[in-house]
N, C-alpha and C positions, 0 to 999 in steps of 0.2 A: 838319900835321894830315892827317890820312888821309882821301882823297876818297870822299865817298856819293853817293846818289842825287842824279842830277840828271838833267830830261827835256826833250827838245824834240825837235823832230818831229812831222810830222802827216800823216795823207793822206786819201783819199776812202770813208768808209763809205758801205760798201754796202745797208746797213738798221740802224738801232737795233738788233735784236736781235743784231746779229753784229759782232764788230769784231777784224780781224788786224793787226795793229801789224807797218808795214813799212820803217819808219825811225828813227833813233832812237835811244835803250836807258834803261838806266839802269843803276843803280849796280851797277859790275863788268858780257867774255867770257873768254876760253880764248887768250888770245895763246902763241903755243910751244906748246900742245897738240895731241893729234893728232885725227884726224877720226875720229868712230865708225863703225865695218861697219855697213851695213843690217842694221838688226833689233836694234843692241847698245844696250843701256842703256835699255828699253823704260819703265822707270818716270820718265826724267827727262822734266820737264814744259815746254812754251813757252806763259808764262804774255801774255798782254796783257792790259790795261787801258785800254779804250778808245782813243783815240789819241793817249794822252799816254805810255803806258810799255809794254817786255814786259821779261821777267824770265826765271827760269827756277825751278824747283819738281821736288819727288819725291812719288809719290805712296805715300803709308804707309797709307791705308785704300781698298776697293776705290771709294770713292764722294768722295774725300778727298788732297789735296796739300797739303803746308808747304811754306812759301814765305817769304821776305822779308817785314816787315809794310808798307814803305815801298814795294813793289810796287804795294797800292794807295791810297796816302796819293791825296788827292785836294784836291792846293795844301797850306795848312799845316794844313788838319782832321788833327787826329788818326782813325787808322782805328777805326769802331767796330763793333762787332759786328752783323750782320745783313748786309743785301743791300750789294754793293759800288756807292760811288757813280755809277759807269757802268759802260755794258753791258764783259762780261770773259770772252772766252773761254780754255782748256787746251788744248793740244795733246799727246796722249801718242801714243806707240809710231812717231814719226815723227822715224827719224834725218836724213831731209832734208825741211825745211821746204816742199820746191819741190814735193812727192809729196803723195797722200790718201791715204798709209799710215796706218793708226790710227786714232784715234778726235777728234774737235774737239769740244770740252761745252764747257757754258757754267757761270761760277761763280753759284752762286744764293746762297750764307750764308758770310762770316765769321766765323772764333773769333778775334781776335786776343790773342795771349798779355800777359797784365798788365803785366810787365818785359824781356820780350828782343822783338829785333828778327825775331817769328817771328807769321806768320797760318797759319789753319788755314781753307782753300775749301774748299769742300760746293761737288762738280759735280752738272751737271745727269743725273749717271747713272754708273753702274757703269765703272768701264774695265775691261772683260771681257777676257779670256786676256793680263792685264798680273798679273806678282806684286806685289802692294803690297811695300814694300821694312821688314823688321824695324827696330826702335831699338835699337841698340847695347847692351848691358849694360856697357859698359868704357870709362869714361873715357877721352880724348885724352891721351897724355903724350909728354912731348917724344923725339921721336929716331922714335915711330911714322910710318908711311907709309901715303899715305891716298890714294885717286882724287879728284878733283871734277870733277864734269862742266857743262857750262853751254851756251847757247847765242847768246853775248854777243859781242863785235869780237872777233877776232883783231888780229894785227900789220899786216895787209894788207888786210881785209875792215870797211864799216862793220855791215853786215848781213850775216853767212854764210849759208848755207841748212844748212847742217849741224851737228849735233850735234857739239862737242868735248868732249872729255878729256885729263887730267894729271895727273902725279903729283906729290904733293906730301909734304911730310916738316913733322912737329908739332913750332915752335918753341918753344912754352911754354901753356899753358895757365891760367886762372882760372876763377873759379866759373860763370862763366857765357857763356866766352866763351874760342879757342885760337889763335893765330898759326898763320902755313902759310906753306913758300916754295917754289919750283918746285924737285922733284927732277930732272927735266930738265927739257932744255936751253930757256931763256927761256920757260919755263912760269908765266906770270903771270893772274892773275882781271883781267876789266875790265869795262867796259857792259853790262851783259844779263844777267850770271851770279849776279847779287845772287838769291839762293835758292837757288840750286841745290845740288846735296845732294855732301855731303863723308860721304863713306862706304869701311868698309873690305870687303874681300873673302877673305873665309873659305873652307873647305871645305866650311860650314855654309849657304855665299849670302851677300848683299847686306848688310850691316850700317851704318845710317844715323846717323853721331857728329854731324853737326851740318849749318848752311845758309851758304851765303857770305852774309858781312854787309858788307865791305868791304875796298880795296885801296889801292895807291898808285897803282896802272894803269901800272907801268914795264912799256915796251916796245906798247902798246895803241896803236891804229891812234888819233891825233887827239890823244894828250899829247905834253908834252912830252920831247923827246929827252934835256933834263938829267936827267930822272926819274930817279936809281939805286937807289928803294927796291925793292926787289921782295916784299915779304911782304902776306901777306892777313889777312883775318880773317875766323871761322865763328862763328856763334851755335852754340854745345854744346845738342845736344838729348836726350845720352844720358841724362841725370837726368828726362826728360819725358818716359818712357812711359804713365806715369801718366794724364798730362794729357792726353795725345795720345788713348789711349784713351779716356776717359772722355768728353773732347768731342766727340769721330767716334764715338760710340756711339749708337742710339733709345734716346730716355727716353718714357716714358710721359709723356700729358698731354691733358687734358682729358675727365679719366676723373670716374667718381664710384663710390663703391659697392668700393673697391679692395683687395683681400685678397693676402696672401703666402702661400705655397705650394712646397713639393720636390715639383712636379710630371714635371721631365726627368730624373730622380735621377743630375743631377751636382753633389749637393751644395751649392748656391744655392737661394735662394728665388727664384720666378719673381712675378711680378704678373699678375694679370688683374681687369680694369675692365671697366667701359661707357660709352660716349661716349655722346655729346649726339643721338646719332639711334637708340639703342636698340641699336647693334650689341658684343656682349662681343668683347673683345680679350686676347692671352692676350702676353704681353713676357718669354720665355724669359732668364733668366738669363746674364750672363756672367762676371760676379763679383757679389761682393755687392754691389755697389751699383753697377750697369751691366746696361742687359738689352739684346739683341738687337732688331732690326727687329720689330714685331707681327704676329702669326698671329691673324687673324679668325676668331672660333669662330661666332657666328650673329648675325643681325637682326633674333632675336625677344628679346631681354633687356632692350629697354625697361620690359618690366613687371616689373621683377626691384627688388625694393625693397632688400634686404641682401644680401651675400655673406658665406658664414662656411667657412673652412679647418678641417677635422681628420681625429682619425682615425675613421669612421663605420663602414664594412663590418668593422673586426678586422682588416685584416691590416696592412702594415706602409707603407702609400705615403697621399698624403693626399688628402682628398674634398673635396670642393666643396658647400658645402650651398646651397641658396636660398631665400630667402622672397620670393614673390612677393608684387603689390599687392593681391592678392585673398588673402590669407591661407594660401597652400598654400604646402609645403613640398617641395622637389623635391632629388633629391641626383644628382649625378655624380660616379661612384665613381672613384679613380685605379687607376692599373694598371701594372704591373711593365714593362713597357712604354716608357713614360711615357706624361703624356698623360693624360686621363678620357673615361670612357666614359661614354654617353646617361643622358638626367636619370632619372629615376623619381620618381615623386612618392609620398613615405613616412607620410606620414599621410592620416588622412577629417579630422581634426579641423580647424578655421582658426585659423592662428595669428596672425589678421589685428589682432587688439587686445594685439600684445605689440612687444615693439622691443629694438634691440643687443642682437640675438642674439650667443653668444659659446658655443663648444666647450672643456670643459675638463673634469679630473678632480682631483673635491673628494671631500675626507668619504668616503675607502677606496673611489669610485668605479671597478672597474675596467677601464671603457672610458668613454671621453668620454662625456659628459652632454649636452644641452644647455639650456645657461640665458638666459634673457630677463627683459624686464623689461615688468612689465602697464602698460601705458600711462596706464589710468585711472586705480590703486591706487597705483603707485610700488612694487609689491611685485617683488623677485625672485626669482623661481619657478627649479625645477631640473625637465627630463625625461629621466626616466632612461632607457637606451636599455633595449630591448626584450630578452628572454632570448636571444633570436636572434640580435640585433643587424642592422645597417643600419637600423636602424628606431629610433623613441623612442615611451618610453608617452604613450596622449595624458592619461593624468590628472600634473597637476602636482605639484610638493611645494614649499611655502612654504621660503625660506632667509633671509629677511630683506623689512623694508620700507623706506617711507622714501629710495625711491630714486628718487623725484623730485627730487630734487637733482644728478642725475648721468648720466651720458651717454657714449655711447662704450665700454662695457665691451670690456677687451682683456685675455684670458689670455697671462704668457709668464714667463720667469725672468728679473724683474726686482733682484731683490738677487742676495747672492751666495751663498746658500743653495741647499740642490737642491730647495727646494718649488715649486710652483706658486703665482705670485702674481697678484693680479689688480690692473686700472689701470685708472681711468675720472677722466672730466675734470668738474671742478665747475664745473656753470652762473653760479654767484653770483659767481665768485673766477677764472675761466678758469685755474686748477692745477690740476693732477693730483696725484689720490690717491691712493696704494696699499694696498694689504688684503695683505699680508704672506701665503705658505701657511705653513702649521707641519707640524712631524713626523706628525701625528693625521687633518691633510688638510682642515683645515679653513682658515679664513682670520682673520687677526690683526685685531687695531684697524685701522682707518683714518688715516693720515696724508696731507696734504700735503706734497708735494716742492715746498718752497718755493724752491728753488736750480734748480729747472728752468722758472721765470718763469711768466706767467700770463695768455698768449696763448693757450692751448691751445682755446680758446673757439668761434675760427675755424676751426680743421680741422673739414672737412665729413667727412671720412673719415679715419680712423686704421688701420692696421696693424702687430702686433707683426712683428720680423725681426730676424736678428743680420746687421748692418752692420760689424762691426770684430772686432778679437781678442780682445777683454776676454769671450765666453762670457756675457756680458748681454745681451737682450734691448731693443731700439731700435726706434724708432716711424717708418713711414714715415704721413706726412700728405699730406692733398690739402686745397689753399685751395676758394674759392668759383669763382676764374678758372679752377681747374682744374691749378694747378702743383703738381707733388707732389716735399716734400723729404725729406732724411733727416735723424734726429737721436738722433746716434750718442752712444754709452755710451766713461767717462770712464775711464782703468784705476783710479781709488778708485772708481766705482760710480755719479760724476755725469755729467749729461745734457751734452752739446757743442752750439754751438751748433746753430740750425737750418741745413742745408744745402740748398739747391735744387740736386737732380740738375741734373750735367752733362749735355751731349748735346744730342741736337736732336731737337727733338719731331716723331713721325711723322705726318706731316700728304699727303692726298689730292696728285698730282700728275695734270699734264695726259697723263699714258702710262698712267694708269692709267682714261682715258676712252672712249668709242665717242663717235665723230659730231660733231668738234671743231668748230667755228667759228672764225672770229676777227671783231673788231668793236668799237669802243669804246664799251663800254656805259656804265662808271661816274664819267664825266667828268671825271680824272686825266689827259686825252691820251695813255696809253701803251695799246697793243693787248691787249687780252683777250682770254680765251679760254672757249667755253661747250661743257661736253659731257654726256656721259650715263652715269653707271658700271653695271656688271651687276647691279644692284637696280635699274636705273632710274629712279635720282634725278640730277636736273639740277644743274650744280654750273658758277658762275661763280668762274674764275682772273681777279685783277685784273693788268693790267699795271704793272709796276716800271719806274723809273731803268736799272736793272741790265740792261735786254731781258730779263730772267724773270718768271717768275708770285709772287706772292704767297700767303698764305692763299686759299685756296678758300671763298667764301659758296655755303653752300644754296641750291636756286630750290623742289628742287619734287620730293618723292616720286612723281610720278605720271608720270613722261618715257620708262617702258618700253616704249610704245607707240607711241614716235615716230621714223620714220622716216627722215627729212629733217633737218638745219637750214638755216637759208640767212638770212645776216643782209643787208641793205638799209636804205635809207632809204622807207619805204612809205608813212606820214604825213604826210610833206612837210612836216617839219621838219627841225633839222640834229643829228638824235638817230639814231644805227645802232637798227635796227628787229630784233627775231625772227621769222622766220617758219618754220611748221613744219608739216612733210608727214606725216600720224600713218597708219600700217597700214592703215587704212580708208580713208585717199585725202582724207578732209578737209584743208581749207587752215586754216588756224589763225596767228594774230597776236598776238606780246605788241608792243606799241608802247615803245622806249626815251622815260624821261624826261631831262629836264633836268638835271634831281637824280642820277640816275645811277639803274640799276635800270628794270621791267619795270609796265604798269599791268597790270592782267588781261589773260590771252586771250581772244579770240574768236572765233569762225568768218568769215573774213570772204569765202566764197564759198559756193553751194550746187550746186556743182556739184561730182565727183568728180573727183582727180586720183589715183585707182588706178591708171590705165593712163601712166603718167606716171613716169621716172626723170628723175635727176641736175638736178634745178633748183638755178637759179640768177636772182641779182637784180641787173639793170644796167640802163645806157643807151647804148644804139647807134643808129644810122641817126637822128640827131638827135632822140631821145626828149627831151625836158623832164624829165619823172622816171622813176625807173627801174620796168623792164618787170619779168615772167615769163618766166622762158625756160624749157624743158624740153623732154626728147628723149622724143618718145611711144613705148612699147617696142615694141607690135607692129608700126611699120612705120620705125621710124628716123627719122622728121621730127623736125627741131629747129624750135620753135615756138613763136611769141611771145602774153604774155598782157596786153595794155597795161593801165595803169593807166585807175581809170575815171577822170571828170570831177570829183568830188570827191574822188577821191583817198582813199589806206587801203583799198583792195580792188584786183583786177583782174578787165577786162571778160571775161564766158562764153565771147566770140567771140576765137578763136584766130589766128592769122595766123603762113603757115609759111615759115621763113626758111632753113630749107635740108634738104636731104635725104644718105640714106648716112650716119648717126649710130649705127647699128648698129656701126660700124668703132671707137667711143669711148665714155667713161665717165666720170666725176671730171668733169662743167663745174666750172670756177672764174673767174668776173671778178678782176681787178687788173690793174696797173699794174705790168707785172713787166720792163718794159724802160727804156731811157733817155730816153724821151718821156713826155708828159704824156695820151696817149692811152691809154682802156679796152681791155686786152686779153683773151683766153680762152685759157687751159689747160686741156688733156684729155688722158687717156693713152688712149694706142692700146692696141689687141689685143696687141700687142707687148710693151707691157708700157713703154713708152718715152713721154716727154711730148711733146706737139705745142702749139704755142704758135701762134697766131692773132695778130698785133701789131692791134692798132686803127690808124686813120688820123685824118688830119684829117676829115675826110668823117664819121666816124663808123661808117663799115662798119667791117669787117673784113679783112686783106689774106691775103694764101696764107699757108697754115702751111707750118712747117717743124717736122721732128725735134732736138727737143733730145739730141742725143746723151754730151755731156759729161755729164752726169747719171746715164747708165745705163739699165739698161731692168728696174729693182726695182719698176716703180708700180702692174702691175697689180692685184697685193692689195691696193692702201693708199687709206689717205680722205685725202681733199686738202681745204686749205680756205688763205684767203688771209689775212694779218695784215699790216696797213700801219704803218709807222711813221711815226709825226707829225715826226720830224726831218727822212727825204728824202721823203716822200709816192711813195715805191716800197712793193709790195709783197711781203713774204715767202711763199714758200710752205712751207705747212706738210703732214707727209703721217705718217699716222699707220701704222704696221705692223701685221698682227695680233696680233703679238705684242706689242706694247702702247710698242714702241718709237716715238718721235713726233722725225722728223728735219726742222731749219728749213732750207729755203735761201734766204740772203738775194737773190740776183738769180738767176732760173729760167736766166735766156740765159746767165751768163757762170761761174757758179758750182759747181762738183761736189762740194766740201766740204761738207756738212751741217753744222749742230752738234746734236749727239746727246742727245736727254732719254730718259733711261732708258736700261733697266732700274735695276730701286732696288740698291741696293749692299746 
């Protein structure tokens, strides 16, 4: 039987959030292969897992690498979907491992594939000027010749530092899976290479057939010498474009209010919702049923009660209508262009006692209407648009009553007729009913689609869309939690089951923050992160297993006027503290609880710190609990503010602990060397880190220039995150650019691993 993964080896993390696998492997290198040129094969990946495996991986989306599933099996757990069970960094665009050419991120989400031995990483950011590598349209068949690259033992090496390649020739192939053996000379797969991408080479570029799954490891530094098998085996990926895309795609989610739209006019319907903080989001299309990363339209659509698609102004692109919670009625018109232009609001009248609004044209209509339903009465009313058009009359025309029974009204071509029909869901029976259109424009009896079940009840939001090729009209829905699926049309005309979009929901990251923190706020042990986005709402990252963030919890719409953060223990308890330095120079305190989370702020000083940068919260010179530090601007003193006597505030009276701080910026406290002593980082004018070591004594000893590092710091925010594994701490430095780079040990480390830019 043909050897797999198998791992051992271990060595010294250097922080929870980072981890580089330096011994070791796992299943399947490149034995007989040759070493790649600097700069060749920039998409294959060096994958680790903790300290238990590294692998290797190509990356097919720009935020995205397939890989082996059993890269991150962790013991005999099956791999599941989400954050990998320990911290896992990438290594792209680095053909020797020994170099910081390229890029180092960190894996934050698995997709692993149902039946083959294939995962899909979500990095912690873009691998910019790397080409994601295509999937193959053409099957493996036998007698083809194929590269595989990996970064696994050779014959001679247990760990290379370099990138290898080989050629290999297709022994046979099945459904889901193709034999390989070395075209030259003792070109065999072994430890390390399980992932790595077997692809052929075009005129066209890079073409990705499948991932190394396993070998016999004839001729591999550490088997046996009897070994004579030499063949491998690839998981075929070329039938999984599909899925590839689909899962590496943004889905929309945690929307309400959700409408479909030919707004980019390439032929898809696009989405655009509103999330749970009032802000509309617009998820451009990329087929039908896949959209693009989100485009933030505004922050004022919280009060937006219904969304409705059609065509409003006469011409030929579609609008956006809205009903606000106050009754008015506002349109953004689309535009050849793409895209829609500023709202306008089209009526005096309040449409504030009507509901599921719906655009459509009935009864020789012709240009859309639009129809609602009276809230009090159950009647549904039609208004016709205006002679002008853009506009609707405000007097209504009665179409029917009796339509408190129903809910959701949805125009689209739901049979297979070319009329317009209409679809709404029954409250009593959660089915959908259809009203048939006829030749006359008018609308048929009412039936139930009994055969499309009778859940329908729960969709909080529905939208008509053509999702598939049958030329019918499909329903995308949003539940209560905010997941929105599709439910595609059958080629006889019935309903398929409910699908919940693929992808990965576009959710807030820590690069897209001002004024990071780190601190363990929510009592999991793992480092958090607290910051500030460009509306100035405050938003806590939980720490993960994985050294990544999590969902982001709201703190607080009100955080645009603050300053500072600077987290501490200031209550004197064993709860990391907030404190915070707002525009006006007040000092302001959320106290961490027990529970995890914030009591209220408060002011807990009356005195200004205007004239005050770069604070910070420690204990030195044998403090009991930790101090105020801060560099005064106009004269350079670094100056201490002790705690008072009961503690949770600091005394008026200042005490100054050194001068020539005018030379620095960025304080940071941590523990960023290999002692158990508090130390201080700051970056110089230079642009370069200086590190202060703490002592035993509690002072501070001479700084020195951290040069290994670079001299990138002096645009960036710095703040420290410890991990509860070694109680070292990371520094974390955020870019203006919204790029946010960790490095696990300041003194020894010039690797970053890179969060952001979003793919």
């Amino acid at each position: 039987m043909r050897k797999r993964a198998h791992a051992w080896g271990s060595f010294l993390l250097t922080a929870a959030l980072a981890s580089s696998f330096l011994g070791g492997g796992t299943a399947l290198a490149l034995a007989g292969a040759d070493e790649v040129a600097d700069g060749g094969l920039p998409f294959v990946a060096k994958v680790s897992f903790g300290d238990v495996r590294a692998c290797s991986g190509v990356l097919v989306a720009p935020q995205w690498i397939a890989t082996a599933k059993e890269c991150f099996a962790n013991g005999d757990a099956p791999v599941a979907a989400g954050s990998p069970a320990r911290p896992s960094t990438v290594v792209l665009g680095r053909t020797d491992v020994s170099t910081t050419a390229g890029k180092r991120l960190a894996v934050t989400t698995l997709v692993p594939h149902p039946e083959r031995n294939l995962v899909l990483a979500q990095l912690s950011g873009a691998a910019t000027g790397i080409t994601p590598v295509a999937i193959s349209k053409t099957a493996p068949a036998e007698g083809d010749t194929l590269r595989i690259a990996g970064y696994g033992r050779t014959a001679t090496e247990w760990v290379p530092n370099r990138l290898h390649a080989g050629t290999f020739t297709v022994q046979s192939a099945s459904a889901t899976k193709f034999e390989v053996i070395g075209a030259s000379a003792g070109a065999t797969l072994c430890r390390g290479d399980s992932g790595g991408p077997a692809f052929r080479e075009t005129s066209n570029g890079v073409e990705l057939v499948g991932i190394s799954d396993s070998s016999w490891q004839k001729g591999c530094i550490g088997e046996p010498a009897s070994e004579t098998r030499g063949q491998g085996y690839e998981t075929r990926v070329d039938d999984l474009a599909g899925w590839i895309a689909g899962s590496t795609s943004a889905r929309p989610a945690g929307l309400r209010s959700v409408v479909l739209g030919e707004f980019t006019r390439d032929g898809f319907q696009d989405v655009i919702g509103i999330d749970n903080l009032g802000w509309g989001w617009w998820y451009r299309s990329t087929s039908a049923s896949t959209w693009s990363t989100p485009v933030r339209l505004s922050s004022t659509w919280g009060a937006y009660k219904e969304l409705i698609v059609g065509r409003v102004d006469r011409d030929a692109y579609d609008d956006l209508l809205v009903l606000t919670d106050s009754g008015q009625l506002l349109l953004y018109t689309g535009n050849a262009a793409g895209g829609v232009t500023g709202r306008g609001q089209i009526s005096t009248v309040s449409y504030g006692g009507y509901r599921d609004l719906a655009l459509g044209k009935l009864n020789g209509d012709t240009y859309d209407a639009l129809y609602a339903i009276n809230a009090s009465s159950g009647a549904w009313v039609k208004f016709p648009q205006t002679a002008a058009g853009g506009a609707f009359s405000t007097t209504p025309v009665s179409v029917g009553g009796g339509w408190g029974c129903c809910q959701k009204n949805v125009f689209g071509k739901f049979n297979d007729d070319a009329y317009l029909d209409l679809l709404t869901i029954e409250g009593s029976t959660g089915k959908l009913r259809i009203y048939p259109g006829t030749a006359t424009g008018a609308l048929g009896t009412g039936a139930t689609i009994d055969s499309a079940g009778t859940t329908w009840d729960s969709a909080i939001d529905v939208a008509a869309g053509t999702f598939d090729s049958t030329g019918l009209a499909g329903l995308l829905t949003i539940d209560s939690a905010g997941a929105l699926a599709v439910h595609r049309r059958t080629a006889d005309g019935g309903w398929a089951d409910r699908a919940q979009l693929p992808g990965t929901a576009w959710q807030r990251q820590p690069y897209d923050m001002l004024r990071l923190v780190g601190g363990e706020f929510n009592g999991n042990s793992y480092p958090d992160l607290i910051g500030i986005d460009a509306e100035g709402w405050g938003w806590l990252f939980p720490g993960t297993a994985a050294g990544t963030w999590g969902a982001p919890a709201r703190l607080s719409s009100t955080w645009g006027t603050y300053k500072e953060l600077v987290v501490g223990r200031i209550d004197r308890d064993a709860v990391d503290d907030l404190l915070i330095l707002t525009d006006s120079g007040q000092l302001l305190l959320y106290a961490g609880t027990t529970t995890g989370g914030f009591n209220p702020k408060g002011q807990i000083s009356t005195i200004s710190y205007a004239g005050y940068r770069d604070l910070t919260v420690g204990r030195l010179d044998g403090d009991i609990y930790d101090a105020l530090y801060a560099i005064e601007s106009s004269t350079g003193a670094w100056v201490k503010f002790p705690q008072t006597t009961a503690g949770g505030a600091f005394s008026t009276t200042r005490t100054q602990v050194g001068g020539g701080w005018g030379c620095c910026k960025q304080n940071v406290f941590g523990k960023f060397n290999d002692d158990s002593y508090l130390d201080l980082v700051t970056v110089e004018t230079s642009g370069k880190i200086r590190l202060y070591p703490g002592t035993a004594t509690g002072a501070l000893d001479t700084a020195t220039t951290v040069d290994s590092v670079g001299a990138g710091f002096g645009s960036r925010d710095l703040a420290a995150v410890r991990s509860a594994a070694t109680g070292r701490d990371s520094l974390v430095a955020r870019d203006p650019s919204g790029t946010v780079l960790i490095y696990p040990a300041v003194a020894s480390e010039a690797d970053p691993i890179v969060f952001g830019p979003r793919g």
